[in-house]
C-alpha positions in Angstrom: 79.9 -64.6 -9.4 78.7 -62.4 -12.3 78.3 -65.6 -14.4 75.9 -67.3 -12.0 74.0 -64.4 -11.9 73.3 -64.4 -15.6 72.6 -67.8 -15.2 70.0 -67.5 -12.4 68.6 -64.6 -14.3 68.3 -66.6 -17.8 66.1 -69.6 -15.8 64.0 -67.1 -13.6 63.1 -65.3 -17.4 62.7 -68.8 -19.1 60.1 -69.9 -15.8 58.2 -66.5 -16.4 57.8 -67.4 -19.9 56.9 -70.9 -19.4 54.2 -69.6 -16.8 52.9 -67.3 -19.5 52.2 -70.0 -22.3 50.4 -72.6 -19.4 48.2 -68.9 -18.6 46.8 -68.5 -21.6 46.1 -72.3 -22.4 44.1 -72.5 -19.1 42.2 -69.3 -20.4 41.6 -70.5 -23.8 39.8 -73.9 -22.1 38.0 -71.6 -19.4 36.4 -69.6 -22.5 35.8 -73.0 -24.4 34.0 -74.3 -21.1 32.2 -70.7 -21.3 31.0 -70.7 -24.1 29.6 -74.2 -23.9 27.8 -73.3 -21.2 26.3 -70.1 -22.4 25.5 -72.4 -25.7 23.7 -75.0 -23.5 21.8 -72.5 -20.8 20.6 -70.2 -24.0 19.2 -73.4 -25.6 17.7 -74.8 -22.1 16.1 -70.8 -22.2 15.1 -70.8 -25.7 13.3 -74.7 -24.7 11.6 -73.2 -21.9 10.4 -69.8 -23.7 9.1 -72.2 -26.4 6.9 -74.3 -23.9 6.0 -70.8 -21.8 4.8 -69.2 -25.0 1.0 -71.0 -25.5 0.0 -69.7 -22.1 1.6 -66.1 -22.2 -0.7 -66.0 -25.2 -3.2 -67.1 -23.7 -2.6 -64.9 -20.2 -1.9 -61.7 -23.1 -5.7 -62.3 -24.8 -7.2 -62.8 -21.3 -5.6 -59.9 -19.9 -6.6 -57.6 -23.4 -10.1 -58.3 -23.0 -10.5 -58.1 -19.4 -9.0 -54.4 -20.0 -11.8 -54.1 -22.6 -14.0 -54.6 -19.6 -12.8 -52.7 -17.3 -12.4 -49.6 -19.7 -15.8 -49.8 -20.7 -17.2 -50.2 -17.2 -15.1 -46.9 -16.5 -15.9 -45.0 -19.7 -19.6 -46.1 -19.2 -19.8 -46.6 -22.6 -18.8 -49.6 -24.7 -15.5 -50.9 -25.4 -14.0 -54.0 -27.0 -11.3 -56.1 -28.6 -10.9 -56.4 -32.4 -9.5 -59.5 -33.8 -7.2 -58.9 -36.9 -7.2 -61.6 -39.6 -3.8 -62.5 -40.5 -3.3 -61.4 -44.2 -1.4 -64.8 -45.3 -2.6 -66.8 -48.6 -1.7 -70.1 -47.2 -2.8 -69.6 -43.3 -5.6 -66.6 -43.5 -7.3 -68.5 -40.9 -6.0 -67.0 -37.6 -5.4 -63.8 -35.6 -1.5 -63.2 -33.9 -2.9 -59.6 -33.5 -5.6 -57.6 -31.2 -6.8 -53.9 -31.1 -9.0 -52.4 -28.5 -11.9 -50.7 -30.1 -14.7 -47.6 -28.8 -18.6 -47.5 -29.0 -20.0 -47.3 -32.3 -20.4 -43.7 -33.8 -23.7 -42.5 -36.2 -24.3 -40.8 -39.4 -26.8 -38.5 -40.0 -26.2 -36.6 -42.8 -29.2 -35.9 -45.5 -32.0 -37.1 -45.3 -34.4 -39.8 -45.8 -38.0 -41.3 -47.1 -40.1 -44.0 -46.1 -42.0 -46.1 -48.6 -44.2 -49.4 -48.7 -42.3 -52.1 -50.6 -41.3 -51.3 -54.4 -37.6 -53.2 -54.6 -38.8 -54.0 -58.2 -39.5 -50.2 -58.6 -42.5 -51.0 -60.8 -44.7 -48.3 -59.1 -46.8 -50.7 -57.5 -46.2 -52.0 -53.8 -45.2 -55.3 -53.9 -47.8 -58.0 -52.9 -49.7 -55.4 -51.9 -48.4 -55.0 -48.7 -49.4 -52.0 -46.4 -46.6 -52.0 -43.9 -43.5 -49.7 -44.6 -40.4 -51.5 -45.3 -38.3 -49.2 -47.9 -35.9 -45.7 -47.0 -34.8 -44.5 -49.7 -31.8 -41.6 -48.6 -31.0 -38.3 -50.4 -27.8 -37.9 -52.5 -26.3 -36.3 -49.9 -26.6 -39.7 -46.8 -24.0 -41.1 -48.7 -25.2 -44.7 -47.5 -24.2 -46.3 -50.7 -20.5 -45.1 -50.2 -20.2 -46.1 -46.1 -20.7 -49.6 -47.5 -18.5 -49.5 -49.8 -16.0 -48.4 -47.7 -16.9 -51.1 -45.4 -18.8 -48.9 -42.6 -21.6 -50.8 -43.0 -22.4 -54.6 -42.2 -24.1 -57.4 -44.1 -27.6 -58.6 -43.2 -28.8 -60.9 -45.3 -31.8 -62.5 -42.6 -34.6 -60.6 -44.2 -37.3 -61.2 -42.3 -34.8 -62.1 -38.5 -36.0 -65.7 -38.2 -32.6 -66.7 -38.3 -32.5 -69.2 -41.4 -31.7 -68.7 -44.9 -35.1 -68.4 -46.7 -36.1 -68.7 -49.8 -35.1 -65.1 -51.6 -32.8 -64.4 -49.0 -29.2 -63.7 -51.1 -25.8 -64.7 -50.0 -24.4 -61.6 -50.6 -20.7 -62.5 -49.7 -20.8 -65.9 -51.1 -19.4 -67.3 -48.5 -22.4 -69.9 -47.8 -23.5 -69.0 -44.0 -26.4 -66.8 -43.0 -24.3 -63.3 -42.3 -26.3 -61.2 -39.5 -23.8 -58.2 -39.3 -26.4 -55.6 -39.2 -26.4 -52.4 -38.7 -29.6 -50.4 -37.2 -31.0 -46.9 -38.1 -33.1 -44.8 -35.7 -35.8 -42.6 -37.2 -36.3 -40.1 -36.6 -33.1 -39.4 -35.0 -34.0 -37.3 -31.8 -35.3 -38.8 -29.0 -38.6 -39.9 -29.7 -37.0 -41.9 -32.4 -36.8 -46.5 -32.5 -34.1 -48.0 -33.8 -34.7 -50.7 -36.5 -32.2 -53.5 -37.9 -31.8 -52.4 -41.9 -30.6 -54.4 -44.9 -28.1 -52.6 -46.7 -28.2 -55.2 -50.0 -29.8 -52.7 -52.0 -27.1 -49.8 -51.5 -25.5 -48.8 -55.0 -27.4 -51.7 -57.0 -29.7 -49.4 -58.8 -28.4 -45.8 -60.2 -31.7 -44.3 -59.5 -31.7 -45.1 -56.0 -28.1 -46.0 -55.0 -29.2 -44.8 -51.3 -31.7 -47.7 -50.5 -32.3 -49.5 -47.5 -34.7 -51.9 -46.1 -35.6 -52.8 -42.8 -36.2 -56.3 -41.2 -39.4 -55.1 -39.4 -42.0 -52.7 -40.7 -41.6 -49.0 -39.7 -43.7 -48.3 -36.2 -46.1 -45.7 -38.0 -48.9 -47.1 -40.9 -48.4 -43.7 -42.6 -50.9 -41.2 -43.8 -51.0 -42.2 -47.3 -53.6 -44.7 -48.9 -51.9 -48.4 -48.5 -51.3 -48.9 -52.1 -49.4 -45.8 -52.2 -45.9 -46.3 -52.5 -44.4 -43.5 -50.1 -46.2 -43.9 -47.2 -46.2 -40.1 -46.0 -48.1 -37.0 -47.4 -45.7 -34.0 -47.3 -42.4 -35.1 -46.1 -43.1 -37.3 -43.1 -39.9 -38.2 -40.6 -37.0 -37.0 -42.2 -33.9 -37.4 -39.9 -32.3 -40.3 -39.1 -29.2 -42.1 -36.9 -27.3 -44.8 -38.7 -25.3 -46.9 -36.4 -21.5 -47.5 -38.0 -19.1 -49.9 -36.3 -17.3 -49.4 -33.4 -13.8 -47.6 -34.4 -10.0 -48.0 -33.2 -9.3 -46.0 -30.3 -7.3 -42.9 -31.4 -4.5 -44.3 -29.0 -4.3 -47.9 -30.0 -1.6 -50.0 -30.8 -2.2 -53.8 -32.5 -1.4 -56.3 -29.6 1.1 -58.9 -30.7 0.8 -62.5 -29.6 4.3 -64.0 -28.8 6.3 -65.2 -31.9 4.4 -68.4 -33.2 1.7 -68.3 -31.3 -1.9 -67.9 -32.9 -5.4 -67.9 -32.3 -6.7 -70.9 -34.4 -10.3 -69.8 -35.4 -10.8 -72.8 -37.0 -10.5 -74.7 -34.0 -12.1 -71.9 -31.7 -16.0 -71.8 -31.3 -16.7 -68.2 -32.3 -20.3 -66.8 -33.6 -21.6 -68.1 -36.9 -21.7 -65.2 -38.8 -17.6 -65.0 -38.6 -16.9 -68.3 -39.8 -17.4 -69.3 -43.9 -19.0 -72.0 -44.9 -18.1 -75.2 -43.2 -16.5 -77.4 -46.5 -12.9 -77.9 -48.0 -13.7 -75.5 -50.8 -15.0 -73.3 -48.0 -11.2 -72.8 -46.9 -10.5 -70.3 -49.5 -13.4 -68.0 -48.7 -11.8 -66.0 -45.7 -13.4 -65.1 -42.2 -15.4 -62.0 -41.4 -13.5 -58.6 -42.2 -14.7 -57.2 -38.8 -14.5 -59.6 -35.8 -15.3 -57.4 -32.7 -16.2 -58.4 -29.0 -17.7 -55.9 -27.2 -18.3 -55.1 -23.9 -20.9 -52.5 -22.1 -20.5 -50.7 -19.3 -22.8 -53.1 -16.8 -19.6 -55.8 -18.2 -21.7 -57.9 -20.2 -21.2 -59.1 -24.2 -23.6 -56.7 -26.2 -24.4 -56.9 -29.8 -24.8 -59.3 -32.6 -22.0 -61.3 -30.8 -23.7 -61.6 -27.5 -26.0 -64.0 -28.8 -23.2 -66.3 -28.8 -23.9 -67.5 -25.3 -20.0 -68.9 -24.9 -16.8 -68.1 -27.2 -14.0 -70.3 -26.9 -10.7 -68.6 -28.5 -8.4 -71.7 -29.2 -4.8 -70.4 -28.8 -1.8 -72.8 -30.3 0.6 -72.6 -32.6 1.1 -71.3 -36.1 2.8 -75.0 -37.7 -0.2 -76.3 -36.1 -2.9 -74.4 -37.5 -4.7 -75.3 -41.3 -2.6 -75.0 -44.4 -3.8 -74.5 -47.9 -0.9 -75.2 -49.5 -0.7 -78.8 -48.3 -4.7 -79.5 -48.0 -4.5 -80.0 -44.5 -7.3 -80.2 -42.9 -7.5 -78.7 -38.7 -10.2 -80.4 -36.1 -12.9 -80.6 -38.3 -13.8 -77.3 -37.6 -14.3 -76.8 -33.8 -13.1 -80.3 -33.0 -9.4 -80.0 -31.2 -6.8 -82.6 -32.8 -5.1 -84.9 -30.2 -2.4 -85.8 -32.9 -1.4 -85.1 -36.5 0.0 -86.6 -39.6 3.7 -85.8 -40.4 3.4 -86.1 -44.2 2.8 -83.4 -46.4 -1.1 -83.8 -47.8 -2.3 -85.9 -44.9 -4.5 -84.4 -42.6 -3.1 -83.3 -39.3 -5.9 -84.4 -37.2 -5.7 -88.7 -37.1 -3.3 -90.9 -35.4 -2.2 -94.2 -36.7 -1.8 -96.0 -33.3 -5.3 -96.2 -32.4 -5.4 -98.9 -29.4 -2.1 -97.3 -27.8 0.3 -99.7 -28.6 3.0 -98.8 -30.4 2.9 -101.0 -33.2 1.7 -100.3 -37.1 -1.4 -102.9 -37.0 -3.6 -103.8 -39.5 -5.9 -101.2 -40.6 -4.5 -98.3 -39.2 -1.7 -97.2 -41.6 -3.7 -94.0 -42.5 -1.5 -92.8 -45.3 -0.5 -96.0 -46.4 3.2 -95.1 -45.9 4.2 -97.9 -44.0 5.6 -96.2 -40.8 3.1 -95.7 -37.6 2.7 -91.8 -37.5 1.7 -90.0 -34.2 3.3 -86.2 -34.3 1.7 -84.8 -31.2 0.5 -81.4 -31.5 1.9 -78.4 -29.6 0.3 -77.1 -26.4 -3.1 -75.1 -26.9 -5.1 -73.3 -24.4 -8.4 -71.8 -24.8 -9.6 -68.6 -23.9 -13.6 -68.3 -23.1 -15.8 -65.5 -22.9 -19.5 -65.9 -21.2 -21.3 -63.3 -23.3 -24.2 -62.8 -20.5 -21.8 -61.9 -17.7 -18.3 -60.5 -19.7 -16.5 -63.3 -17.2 -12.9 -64.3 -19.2 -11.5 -67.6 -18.7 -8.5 -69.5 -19.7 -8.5 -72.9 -19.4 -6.5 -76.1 -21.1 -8.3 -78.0 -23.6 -9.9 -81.4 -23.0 -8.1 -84.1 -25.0 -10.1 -87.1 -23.9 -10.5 -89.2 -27.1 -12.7 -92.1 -26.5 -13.4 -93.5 -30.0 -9.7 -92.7 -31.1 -10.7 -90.4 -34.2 -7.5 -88.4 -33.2 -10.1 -85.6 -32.4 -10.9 -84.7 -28.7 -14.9 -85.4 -27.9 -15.2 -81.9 -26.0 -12.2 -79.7 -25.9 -14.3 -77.1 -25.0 -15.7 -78.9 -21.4 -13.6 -77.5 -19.2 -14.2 -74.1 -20.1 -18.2 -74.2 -20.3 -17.7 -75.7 -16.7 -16.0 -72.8 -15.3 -17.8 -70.5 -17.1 -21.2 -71.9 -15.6 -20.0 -71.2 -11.9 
């Protein structure tokens, strides 16, 4: 009786075992059937991040200058949104990051001088012209430093006709007409005008390093005789307001766009005086070092950026954007690509099947590689700013290519329609 117990007990321990070992091969193919599935749902997620990410962007830009907006409406005093130029050799021609900005702030130390016309300083004024164009600062304004420092715009429209004239120097070499000016109010209490200044003569000559002129003559003839260089007997108006830039908020933080996602200012259609010159060679000569919107407290665009009418902010992503390294050449500047080229040197804007078709035909092997080549472009979206109202849109871009040039006709049309309602 003792033996078949032993016996009994020797299966029953043989079953456990046997149990055991079929356990943990079941659990090794449920964790393989896991992990599968964890591998497939974090790719479907990464997928559907990927194609979410253009119009987060695009929601994150709206939503940053609407706040602008709103904080100068409350603040009653301007506010804004700063676009920071990436600092990339190969791509420095687009913004991932934002920073709200205040009002502009004024400096008023020393004081100044006004003069007729003597920017050849030959004691004489020049052609003989009566009106009062020159300020020439004391040691201690310090103008010649704020602009080195890069307080102070460049204003190279002389006369504010808005064309390069004859005389008129491309400070910047960057081959557009730059209209960042700053204005000075003289005197500087409140029976004071403020006038649009030139700042091209700051530091350029050792015996006036503090020079300024302005774009219109100065309100009052003076009391001297009109061939008199300074215009005032005595000392004449003496204080003065210069308008600096508007700062960073003392509590702001850069705004990241999502990971790859840029604003493509190529592509966007964003006041002339940000953009260089419109060429290939142009490519190297980067945007403006200050790009600010800003926004008043009635909710409109104000400043030299409000004259701007519509800015369209094209958001896409970074492979997308132009490329120095390879030569390739985005939209044409302001023209959105339907396709682009997937060799390296082509431009990315042309596709090779131009009547639809699918097949290489004659003529329209652009790179002359032997292989039909249409790499769609990422998504883009566009976000729009009416300047005489402050109203921020977001709207897709219009692809409709009727000549098949690979460019879109008006990427811009659905935005100026919604911003005209």
């Amino acid at each position: 009786m003792v033996k078949l117990d032993l016996t009994l007990a020797n299966r029953r321990g043989a079953s456990a075992r046997s149990r055991a070992a079929f356990t943990i091969i079941e659990m090794l193919i449920v964790v393989t059937i896991l992990l599968l599935l964890t591998t497939f749902t974090a790719v479907a997620i990464d997928f559907t991040f990927k194609a979410e990410r253009i119009g987060a962007g695009a929601r994150q830009v709206q939503s940053l200058f609407q706040g602008a907006r709103d904080r100068a409406i409350h603040a009653r005093e301007p506010r804004g949104v700063r676009l920071l130029l990436d600092q990339d050799a190969e791509n420095g021609r687009m913004v991932s990051s934002m920073i709200y900005v205040g009002a502009s702030t004024t400096w008023s130390e020393g004081t100044l001088e006004l003069k007729r016309s003597d920017f050849d300083n030959d004691g004489t004024v020049d052609g003989g012209d009566p009106r009062i164009f020159m300020i020439d600062g004391s040691t201690d304004s310090l103008w010649a430093n704020l602009k080195t420092r890069g307080y102070l715009g460049i204003n190279e429209d002389w006369n504010g006709n808005g064309v390069r004239d004859a005389g008129e120097i491309d400070e910047n070499g960057n081959g557009l007409l730059d209209v960042d000016a700053p204005r000075i109010k003289i005197p500087g209490d409140n029976n004071g005008t403020w006038y649009t200044v030139i700042t091209y003569y700051l530091g350029r000559d050792p015996a006036f390093p503090n020079r300024l002129r302005l774009v219109r003559p100065y309100r009052d003839p003076g009391t001297t005789p009109a061939g008199t260089v300074d215009a005032f007997e005595g000392t004449g108006p003496q204080t003065y307001r210069l308008e600096l830039p508007p700062r960073i908020l003392p509590d702001a933080q850069p705004v990241l766009l999502p990971e790859n996602v840029v604003i493509d200012l190529d592509a966007s259609d964003v006041p002339g005086f940000w953009r260089p010159a419109d060429s290939t060679a142009g490519y190297a000569v980067p945007y403006a070092s200050r790009m600010d919107i800003m926004f008043s407290s009635h909710g409109t665009v104000v400043g030299s950026t409000a004259a701007a009418g519509l800015i369209h902010l094209y958001i896409g992503q970074r492979d997308d954007v132009f490329n120095l390294t390879t030569g390739s050449l985005v939209n044409t500047l302001r023209r959105a690509p339907v396709n682009k080229g997937d060799s390296p040197g082509v431009p990315i804007d042309p596709t090779e099947d131009t009547n639809g078709n699918g097949v290489l035909d004659s003529g329209e092997d652009k790179n002359g590689d032997g292989e039909l080549n249409t790499v769609v472009i990422g998504d883009r979206a566009l976000v729009s700013v009416v300047t005489s109202t402050g109203k921020i849109t977001s709207q897709p871009i219009n692809f409709t290519d009727s000549d098949g040039n690979g460019l879109a006709d008006d990427p811009y049309l659905f935005a100026e329609t919604e911003g005209q309602r």
